[in-house]
N, C-alpha and C positions, 0 to 999 in steps of 0.2 A: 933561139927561135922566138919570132917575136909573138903574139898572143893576135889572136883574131878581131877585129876592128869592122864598127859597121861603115856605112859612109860617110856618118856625118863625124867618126871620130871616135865613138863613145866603144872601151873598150868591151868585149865580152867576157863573161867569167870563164874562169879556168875551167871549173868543172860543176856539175849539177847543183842545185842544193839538194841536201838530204829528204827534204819533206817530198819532193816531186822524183827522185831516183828511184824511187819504187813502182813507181807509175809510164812510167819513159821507154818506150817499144826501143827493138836492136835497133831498126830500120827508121826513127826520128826522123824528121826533117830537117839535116844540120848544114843546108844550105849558106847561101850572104845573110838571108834575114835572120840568121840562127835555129836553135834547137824547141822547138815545138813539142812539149809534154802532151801525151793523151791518157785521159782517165778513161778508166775502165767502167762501162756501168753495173750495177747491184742487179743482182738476179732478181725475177718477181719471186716474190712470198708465193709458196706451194699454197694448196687447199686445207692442207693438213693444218696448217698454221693457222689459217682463217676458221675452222673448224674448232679448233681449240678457244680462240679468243673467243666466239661463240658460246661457247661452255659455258668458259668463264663467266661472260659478264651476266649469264644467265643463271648462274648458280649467286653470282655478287645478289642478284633482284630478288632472288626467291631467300636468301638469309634475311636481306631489308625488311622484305613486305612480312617474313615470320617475327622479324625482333619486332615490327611494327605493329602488329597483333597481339604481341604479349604485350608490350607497351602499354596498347588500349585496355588490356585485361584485368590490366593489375590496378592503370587508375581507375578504372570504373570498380573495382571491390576494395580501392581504397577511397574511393570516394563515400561507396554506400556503408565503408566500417566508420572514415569519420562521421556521416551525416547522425549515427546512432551515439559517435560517441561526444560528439559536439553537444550535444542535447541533454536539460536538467534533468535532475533530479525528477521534478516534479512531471515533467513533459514526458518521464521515459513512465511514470506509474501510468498518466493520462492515455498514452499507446497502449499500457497495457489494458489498460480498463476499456477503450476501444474496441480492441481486439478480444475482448473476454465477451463484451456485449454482443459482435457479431457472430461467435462462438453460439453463442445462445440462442439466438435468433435464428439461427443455420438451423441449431438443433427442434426448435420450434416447428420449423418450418417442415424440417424431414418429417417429426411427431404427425404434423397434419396430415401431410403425404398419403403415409402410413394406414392413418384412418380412414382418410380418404377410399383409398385401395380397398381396405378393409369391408368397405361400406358398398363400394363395387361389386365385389365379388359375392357379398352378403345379399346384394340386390340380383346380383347375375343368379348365385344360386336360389333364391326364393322366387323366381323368373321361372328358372327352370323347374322347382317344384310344382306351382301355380299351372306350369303348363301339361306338367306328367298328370295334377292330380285333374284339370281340365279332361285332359284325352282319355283318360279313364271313367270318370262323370261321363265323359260322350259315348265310351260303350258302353257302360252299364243302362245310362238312359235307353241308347239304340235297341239294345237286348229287351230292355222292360217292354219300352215301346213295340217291338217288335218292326223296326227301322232298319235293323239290320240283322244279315241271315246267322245261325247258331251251328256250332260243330262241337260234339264232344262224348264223356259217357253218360249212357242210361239208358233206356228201357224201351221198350215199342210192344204198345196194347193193342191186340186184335181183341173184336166182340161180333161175334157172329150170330144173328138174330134166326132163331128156328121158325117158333110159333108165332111167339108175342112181341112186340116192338117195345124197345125202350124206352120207354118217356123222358123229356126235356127234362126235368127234374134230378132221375137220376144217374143221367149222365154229364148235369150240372157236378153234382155231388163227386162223383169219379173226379173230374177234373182237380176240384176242390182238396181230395185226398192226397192228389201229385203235391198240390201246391204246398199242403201243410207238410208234408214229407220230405220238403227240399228242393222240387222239381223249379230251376232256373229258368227254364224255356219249354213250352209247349206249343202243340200242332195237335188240331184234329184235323183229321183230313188234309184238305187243301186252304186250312184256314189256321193261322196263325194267330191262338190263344196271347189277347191282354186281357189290361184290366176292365175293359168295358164290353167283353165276350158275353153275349145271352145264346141260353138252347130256347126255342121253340116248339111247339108240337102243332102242327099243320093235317092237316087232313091227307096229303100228301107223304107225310112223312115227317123225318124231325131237319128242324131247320138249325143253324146256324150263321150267326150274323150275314144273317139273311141271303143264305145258300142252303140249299136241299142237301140233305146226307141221305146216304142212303147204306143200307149193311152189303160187306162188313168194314166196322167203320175201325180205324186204325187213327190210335194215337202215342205220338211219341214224346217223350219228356227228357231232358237235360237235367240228372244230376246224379247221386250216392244211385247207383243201383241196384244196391239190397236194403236201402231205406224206400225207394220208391216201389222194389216189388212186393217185399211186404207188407205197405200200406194195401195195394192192392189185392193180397191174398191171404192177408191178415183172415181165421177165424172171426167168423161175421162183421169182416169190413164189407166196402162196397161190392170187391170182385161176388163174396160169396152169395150176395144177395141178388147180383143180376144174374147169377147160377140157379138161384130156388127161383125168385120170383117170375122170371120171364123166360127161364129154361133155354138160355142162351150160354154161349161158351166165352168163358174169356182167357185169352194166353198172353203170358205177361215173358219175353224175351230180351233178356239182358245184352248188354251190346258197349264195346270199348269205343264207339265211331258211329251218334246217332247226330247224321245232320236234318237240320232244319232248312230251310229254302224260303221257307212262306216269308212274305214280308208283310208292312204293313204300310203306308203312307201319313206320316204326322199329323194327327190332328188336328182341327183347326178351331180354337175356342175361343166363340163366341164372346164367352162375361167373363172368362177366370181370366188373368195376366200377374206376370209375375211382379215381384216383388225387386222394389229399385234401391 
């Protein structure tokens, strides 16, 4: 049999070659112009596959960027071990004397601080004392003054006039006896006992900073209770003698809640001023 020939002469091969026989459908094209190999194409790469290379080169970046960080780590602490160990003798005493000196200095400074503080709080609390011992100055003053009203224990005098009236004088004295006794705060009547209090004796009757009393006259005093009744019932104290002399009564009644009300309004003087 003779072998297959194209037109113009040129024989055709006997049979496939090897490399393309793998590739060569049953059904070729083995017409006059001969046999026509077809390749087969490559499936597409799944997700899975794409997914993976992914991974990968994401896990490649993140090893880089970490050797890359230590990298940076180790020269920068081998930089700052040589820059100490490059350095003399003499240069490494001079650092330390440096650094000893701001040592000091640090410590200076905290010492101030300290005082400083110290001196605050020494100022805060003499502030504070200065002002407790103020507001107490201001009630005692108030109190003396009679500026401001009084509550507390002691005693309330009735004297009740029979025959004969009292005289200024001695129930100047009465008052006097509270005082030496203890009595903190006093009231006659409706008139609030200082120190610039006069009795009068008026045709009228007895007077008081310049208001009319009239019996029976009731005073009450702030302080020891059985020091200020005493005084007044003392064996020929004042009580006994406004008892003989003017045959008048007097009752001296103890009391845990004797307020005061009377005020008085701060005086205004003239020539005296204090001291600067």
């Amino acid at each position: 049999m003779r072998p297959f020939t194209h037109k113009n002469g040129d024989r055709l091969p006997k049979s496939i070659p090897p490399k393309a026989k793998g590739r060569v459908h049953a059904n070729d094209d083995d017409t006059q112009t001969g046999a026509f190999p077809v390749v087969r194409r490559r499936p597409p790469r799944s997700l899975n596959a794409n997914a993976n290379r992914a991974r990968l080169v994401t896990s490649v970046l993140v090893a880089l960027m970490c050797a890359l960080l230590g990298f940076g780590y180790a020269v920068q602490v081998h930089n700052n071990q040589s820059s100490y160990q490059s350095l003399s003798e003499e240069e490494l005493v001079r650092l330390l004397d440096e650094t000893s000196t701001q040592v000091d200095k640090l410590e200076e400074r905290k010492s101030q601080l300290n005082q400083q503080l110290a001196s605050i709080k020494s100022a805060a609390d003499k502030q504070k004392e200065a002002a407790r011992i103020a507001q107490q100055n201001e009630q005692s003053s108030g109190l003396l003054s009679g500026r401001l009203p009084a509550q507390g224990r002691g005693v309330v005098v009735t004297i009740s006039e029979e025959t004969d009236r009292v005289d200024a004088t001695t129930m100047f004295n009465l008052i006097e006896e509270l005082r030496n006794a203890g009595a903190e705060v006093i009231s006659f009547g409706d008139v609030r006992v200082v120190t610039s209090t006069y009795f009068l004796d008026t045709k009228s009757g007895l007077e008081c900073d310049g208001k009319k009393m009239k019996a029976p006259y009731t005073i009450r005093a702030i302080g020891d209770p059985d020091a200020l009744q005493n005084a007044i019932q003392i064996a020929g104290g004042v009580g006994s003698r406004i008892k003989v002399q003017y045959h008048a009564s007097v009752g001296v009644e103890q009391s845990n809640s004797v307020k005061i009300d009377q005020v008085r309004r701060g005086q205004d003087y003239q020539y005296a001023k204090t001291v600067e």
